[in-house]
N, C-alpha and C positions, 0 to 999 in steps of 0.2 A: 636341060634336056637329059632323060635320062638314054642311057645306050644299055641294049637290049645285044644277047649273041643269041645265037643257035640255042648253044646246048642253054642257056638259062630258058628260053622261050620252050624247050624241049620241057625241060626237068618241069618250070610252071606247069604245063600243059599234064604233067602226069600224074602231078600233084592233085589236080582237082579234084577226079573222082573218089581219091580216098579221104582227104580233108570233108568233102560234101556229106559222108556219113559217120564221118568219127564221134559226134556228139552222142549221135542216136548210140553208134557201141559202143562206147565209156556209159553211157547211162543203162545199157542194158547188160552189157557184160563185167563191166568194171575195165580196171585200166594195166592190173596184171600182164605182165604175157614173160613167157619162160623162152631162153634162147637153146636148144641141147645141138649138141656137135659130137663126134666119133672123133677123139686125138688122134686114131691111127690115119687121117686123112689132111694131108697137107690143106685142103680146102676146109675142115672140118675145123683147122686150129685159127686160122684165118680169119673163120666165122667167129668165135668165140673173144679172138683178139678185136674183132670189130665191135662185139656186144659190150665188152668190158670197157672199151674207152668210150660208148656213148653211156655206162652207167645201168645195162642190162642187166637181168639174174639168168647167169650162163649155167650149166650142168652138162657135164658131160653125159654121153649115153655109155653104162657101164653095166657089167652084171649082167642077170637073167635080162630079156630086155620087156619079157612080159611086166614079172611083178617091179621094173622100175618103171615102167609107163604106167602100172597101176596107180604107182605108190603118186608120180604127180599127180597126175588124175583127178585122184583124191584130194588133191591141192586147187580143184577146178580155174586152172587161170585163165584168164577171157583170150590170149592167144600164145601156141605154141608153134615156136617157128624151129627148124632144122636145118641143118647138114651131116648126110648121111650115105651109106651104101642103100642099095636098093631093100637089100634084105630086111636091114634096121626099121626102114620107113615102113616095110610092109606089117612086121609083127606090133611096131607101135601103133600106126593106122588104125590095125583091126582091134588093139584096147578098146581105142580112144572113139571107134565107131560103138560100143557096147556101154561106154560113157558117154552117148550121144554128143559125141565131135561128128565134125565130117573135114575131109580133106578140102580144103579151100583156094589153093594154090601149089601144082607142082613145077619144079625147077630144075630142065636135064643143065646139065654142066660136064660138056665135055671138053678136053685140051686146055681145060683152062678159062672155059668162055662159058656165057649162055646158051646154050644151043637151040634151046625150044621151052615151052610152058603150055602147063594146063590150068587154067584158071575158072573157078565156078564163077555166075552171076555175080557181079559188082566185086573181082577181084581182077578184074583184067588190068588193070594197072597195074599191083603189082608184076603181070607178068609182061609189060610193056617198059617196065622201070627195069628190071634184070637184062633184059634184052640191050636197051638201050645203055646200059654199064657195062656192056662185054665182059673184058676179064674182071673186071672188079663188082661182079654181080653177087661174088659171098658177100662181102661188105654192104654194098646197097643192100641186100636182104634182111642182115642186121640192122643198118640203118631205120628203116621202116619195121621190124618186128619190135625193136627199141620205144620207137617212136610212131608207130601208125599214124598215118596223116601228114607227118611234120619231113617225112624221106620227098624230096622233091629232086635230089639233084647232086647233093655235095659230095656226094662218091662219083658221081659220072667221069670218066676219063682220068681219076684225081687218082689211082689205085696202082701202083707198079704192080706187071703181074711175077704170081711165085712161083716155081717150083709146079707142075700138073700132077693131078695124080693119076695112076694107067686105071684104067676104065670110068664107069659111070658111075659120079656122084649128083645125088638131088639134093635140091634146097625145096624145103616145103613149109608149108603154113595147114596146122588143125584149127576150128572154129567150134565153138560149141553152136549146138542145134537154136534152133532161134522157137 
């Protein structure tokens, strides 16, 4: 007999709908995807130390931030996930909209938690996965921007939380245009 809990029947459950399309996006996007984080944010460093132990390519956000979103850009990866202030996400955004990206998943993260999410068509999962990680929804974000498809769970609840940082941090996901 196998024995099933919550949270494993939870994380299954939210797994699906990203696992159901991963095939089609590794064959049309490739299998890239770039993690960037702002070090001045305790949730920022979090994210990075999550990307790094699953084996991510992390970069901080430094510099101008136009010609450093250029400069990936130009490195077309199939997905680029973040944590940032608002400012940050909005001057990369608007590169990455003129590279035809579009923003694919946003992630408010306030006190330390999920607070809320915007998600386009066929990303609501991940903003069901964040939510249901609370505090440790940097981590799950890394998790799945790592690994797309394969983030079901192993962050849920599993995340001491750190240190908050005072106001509004996002966690977001850019997609190239299809």
């Amino acid at each position: 007999m196998i024995r099933v809990t919550r949270r494993g029947a939870l994380a299954g459950a939210l797994a699906v709908p990203t696992v159901a399309g991963l095939a089609h996006w590794r064959w049309r996007h490739g299998e890239r995807s770039v993690l960037l984080h702002d070090p001045a944010l305790e949730a920022g460093r979090r994210f990075a130390a999550a990307g790094e132990q699953r084996g991510g390519e992390v970069r901080a956000i430094e510099g101008d931030r136009v010609r450093f979103a250029k400069g990936l850009l130009a490195e077309r990866p199939a997905l680029i996930a973040g944590v940032s202030r608002h400012a940050d996400f909005i001057l990369i955004e608007d590169v990455a909209r003129e590279a035809r990206y579009r923003s694919a998943a946003t992630v408010y993260g306030r006190v330390g938690q999920c607070a809320g999410h915007e998600c386009s068509p066929g990303w609501q999962s991940l903003g069901r996965l964040a939510s249901a990680a609370g505090q440790g929804w940097v981590e799950a974000l890394a998790e799945f921007a790592v690994k797309p498809g394969a983030a079901g769970g192993a962050m849920l609840g599993s995340v001491a939380p750190g240190r908050s940082d005072a106001g509004l941090v996002l966690g977001w996901v850019l997609a190239p245009l299809r």
